[in-house]
N, C-alpha and C positions, 0 to 999 in steps of 0.2 A: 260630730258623729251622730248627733240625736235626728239627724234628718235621713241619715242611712237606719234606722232602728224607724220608724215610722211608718217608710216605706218597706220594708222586707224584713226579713227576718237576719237576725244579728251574725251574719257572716262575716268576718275578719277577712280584711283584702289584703291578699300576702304576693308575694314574689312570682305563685303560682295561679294566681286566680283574678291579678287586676284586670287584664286582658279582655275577660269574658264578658261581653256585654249583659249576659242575665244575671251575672253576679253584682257589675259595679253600677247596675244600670240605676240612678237616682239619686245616685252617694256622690256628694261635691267634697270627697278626696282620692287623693290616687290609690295611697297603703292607708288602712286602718290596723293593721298587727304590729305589736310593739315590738318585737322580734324585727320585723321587714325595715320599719322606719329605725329601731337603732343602725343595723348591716347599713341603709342609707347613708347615719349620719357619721357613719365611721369609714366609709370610703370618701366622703364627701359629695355627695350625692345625692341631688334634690328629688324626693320622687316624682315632680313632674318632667324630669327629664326623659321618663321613663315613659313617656305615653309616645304611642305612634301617630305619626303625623302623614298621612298622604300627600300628594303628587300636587294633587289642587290642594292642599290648605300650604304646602310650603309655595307655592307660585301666587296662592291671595297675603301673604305672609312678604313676599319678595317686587310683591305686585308686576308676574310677567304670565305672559300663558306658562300652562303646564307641561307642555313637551319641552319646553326650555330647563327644569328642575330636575331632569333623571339623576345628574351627577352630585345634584344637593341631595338629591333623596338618596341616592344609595350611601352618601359617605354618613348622612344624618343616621338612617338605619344602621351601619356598621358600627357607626358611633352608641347608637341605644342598645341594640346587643350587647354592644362588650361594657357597658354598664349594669344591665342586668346578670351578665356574668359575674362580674365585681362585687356585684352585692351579692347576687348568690352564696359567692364564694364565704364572704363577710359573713352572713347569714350560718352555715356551715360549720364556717369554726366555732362561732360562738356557742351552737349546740355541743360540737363536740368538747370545748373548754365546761361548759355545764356537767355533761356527763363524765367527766373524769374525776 
């Protein structure tokens, strides 16, 4: 995390904000919030699963052209969705177990 703290100013990469290139742009990890990385490791759930991958990186990945990969990419997509759902979720309760 000292190479995200260097370059930018010290924003925690959470569930909400990994996405954003001006946010994680520099930082070589996916989640830096200890919150986001526990919901991770309590669904089982590596957070590089959670990065999205395009049409051409999953066909350089497969090594075919890219019109060949729509049906990989859409199930791959469906599939990181409903992981970031999962954590979400994980994410969620553990606030509301805190606040009670």
């Amino acid at each position: 995390m000292t190479n995200c703290r260097k370059k930018m100013p010290v924003v925690p990469l959470n569930l909400n904000n990994f996405e954003s290139s001006i946010i994680s742009a520099g930082c070589p990890y996916v989640l830096t919030s200890p919150r986001s990385l526990r919901a991770c490791k309590k669904a089982g759930i590596k957070p590089v699963e959670l990065l999205y991958q395009s049409t051409s990186q999953i066909a350089d990945d497969l090594g075919v052209h890219p019109k060949y990969v729509t049906d990989v990419f859409l199930q791959r997509e469906t599939d990181r969705q409903s992981k970031i759902s999962r954590i979400s979720a994980c994410s969620l309760i553990s606030i509301l177990i805190f606040w009670q």
